[in-house]
Structures are given as structure tokens and as C-alpha cells.
N, C-alpha and C positions, 0 to 999 in steps of 0.2 A: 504494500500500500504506500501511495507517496501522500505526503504530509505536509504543506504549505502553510508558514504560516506570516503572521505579520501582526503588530502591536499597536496598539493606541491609548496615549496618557492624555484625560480630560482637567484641569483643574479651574474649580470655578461653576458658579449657578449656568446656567444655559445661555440667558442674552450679554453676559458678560463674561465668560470664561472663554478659554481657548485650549487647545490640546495640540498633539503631535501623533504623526502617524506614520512609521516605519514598516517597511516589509522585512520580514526575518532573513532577505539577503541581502538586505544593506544596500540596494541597487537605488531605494529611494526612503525618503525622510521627507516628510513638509508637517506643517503648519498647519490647524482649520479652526474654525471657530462658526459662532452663530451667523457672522454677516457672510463668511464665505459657505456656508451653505444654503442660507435661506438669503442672501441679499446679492452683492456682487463684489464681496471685499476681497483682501489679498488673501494666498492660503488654498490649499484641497478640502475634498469634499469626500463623503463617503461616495456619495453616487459619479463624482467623474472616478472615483478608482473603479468602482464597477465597470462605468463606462470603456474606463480603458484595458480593463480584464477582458472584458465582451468582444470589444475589437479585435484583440489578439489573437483569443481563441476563435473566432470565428474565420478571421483570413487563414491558422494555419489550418484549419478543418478544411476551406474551400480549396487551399492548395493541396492538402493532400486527396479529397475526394477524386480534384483534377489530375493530377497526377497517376491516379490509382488507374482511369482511365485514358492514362495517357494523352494528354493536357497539359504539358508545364507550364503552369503561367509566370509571365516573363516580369508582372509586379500586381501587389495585389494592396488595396490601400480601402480600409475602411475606417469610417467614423461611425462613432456607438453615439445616441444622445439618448440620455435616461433623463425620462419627463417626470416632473416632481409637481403632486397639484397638492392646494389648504383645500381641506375640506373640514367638516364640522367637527371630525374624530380629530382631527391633528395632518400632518404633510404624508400623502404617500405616493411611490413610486404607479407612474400610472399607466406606461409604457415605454416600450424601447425600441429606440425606431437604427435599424444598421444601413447605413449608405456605403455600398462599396464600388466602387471602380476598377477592373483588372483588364489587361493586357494578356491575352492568352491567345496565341499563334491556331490557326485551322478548327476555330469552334463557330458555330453557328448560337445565335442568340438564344435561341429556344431549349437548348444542351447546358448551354453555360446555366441560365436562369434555372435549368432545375437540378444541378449540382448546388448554384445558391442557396436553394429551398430547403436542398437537404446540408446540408453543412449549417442552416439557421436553427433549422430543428434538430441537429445531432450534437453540435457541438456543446461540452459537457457544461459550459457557462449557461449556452441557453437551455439546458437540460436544469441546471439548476435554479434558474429565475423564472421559471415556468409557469409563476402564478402571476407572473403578469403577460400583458402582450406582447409580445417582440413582432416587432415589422420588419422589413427588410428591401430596400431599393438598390436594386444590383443592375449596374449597367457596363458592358463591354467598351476598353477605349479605344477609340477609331482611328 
């Protein structure tokens, strides 16, 4: 079993505290707080690390899918955005929309588009955020 893991120190009530958010390999450290999640301040957020987890996993799932069929794509570049709506309960994650763009030699759009489909719905990120929407706009570059 692999085991990933990553840390966060909060100190502080909520609209005035701040914290720190490390991945257990040292590859990244920042900063968040109440205005960089819920406003537009300096600092990470829970949901862009999501965001950027989602991305990752999901271009290397659609290169390997491609690949598996013999497809190499020559570059694959998605954007994750994880929508945060107030509602009466408190903020929740309300979907997640993946825009990807690749470059992949002798595919026909209608091939490519349902390698994406499946790589949205296989990939273990989207496997595990499941209980919300995940959308996906995947377009070939010309």
C-alpha cells in the first residue's frame, strides 16, 4: 500500500488565524488563512491543493490510457477548478470542472474525447471526490 501524506498547523479562531500547509515531501510548504480561502488574499487553499492533485492525476491517467492504446501524447496540460459555493449549512465544494488541452499525433477527436471520459472517471483523484460533480472539457490542439 502507498501512503501519502502531508501536514497542516492552524493557529488562531477562523476569520483571524492562519496556518501552514506542507506535503510530507517537502516538495511544497505555503501559507492559508480565512481570506485566502474564502476571499482573494495571499496564501493556498485547501481546495487549489485539491485542484492541483486532480490535474495531475488526471493528465497522467489520460497519458497512460493513450499510451496503453498506442497514442503518445506529445503534451498534455490540464486545469482543475474546484467551485466553492455559501450556502445556509456553511461553504461547500460544488463541483469540479477539468479543462485539458493535448497534443497527441494520428487521433481522431471522437477517440481522444473518450479516452478523456475515461481517464475522468478512472482516475483515483476522481475516484475519490466522487461525491461531487466532476466535469471535464477536453479538446485536441490543432
Amino acid at each position: 500500500m502507498i501512503v501519502r501524506k502531508a501536514t497542516a498547523e492552524w493557529k488562531g479562531d477562523l476569520p483571524r488565524g492562519k496556518g501552514t500547509i506542507q506535503l510530507g515531501s517537502g516538495a511544497f510548504s505555503g501559507e492559508y488563512s480565512f481570506h485566502s480561502r474564502f476571499e482573494s488574499g495571499t496564501g493556498t487553499n485547501p481546495e487549489e491543493l485539491i485542484a492541483a492533485a486532480h490535474a495531475g492525476c488526471f493528465s497522467m491517467a489520460l497519458a497512460h490510457a493513450l499510451a496503453q492504446a498506442g497514442h503518445t501524447a506529445e503534451k498534455i496540460e490540464t486545469r482543475a477548478e474546484v467551485k466553492m459555493d455559501k450556502t445556509a449549512d456553511g461553504f461547500h465544494i460544488s463541483g469540479i470542472t477539468l479543462v485539458t488541452r493535448a497534443s497527441v499525433p494520428d487521433i481522431d477527436t471522437g477517440t481522444f474525447l473518450e479516452y478523456a471520459r475515461r481517464a475522468k472517471d478512472g482516475c483515483p483523484v476522481s475516484m475519490a471526490l466522487a461525491t461531487v460533480p466532476i466535469s471535464l472539457d477536453a479538446s485536441l490542439a490543432l
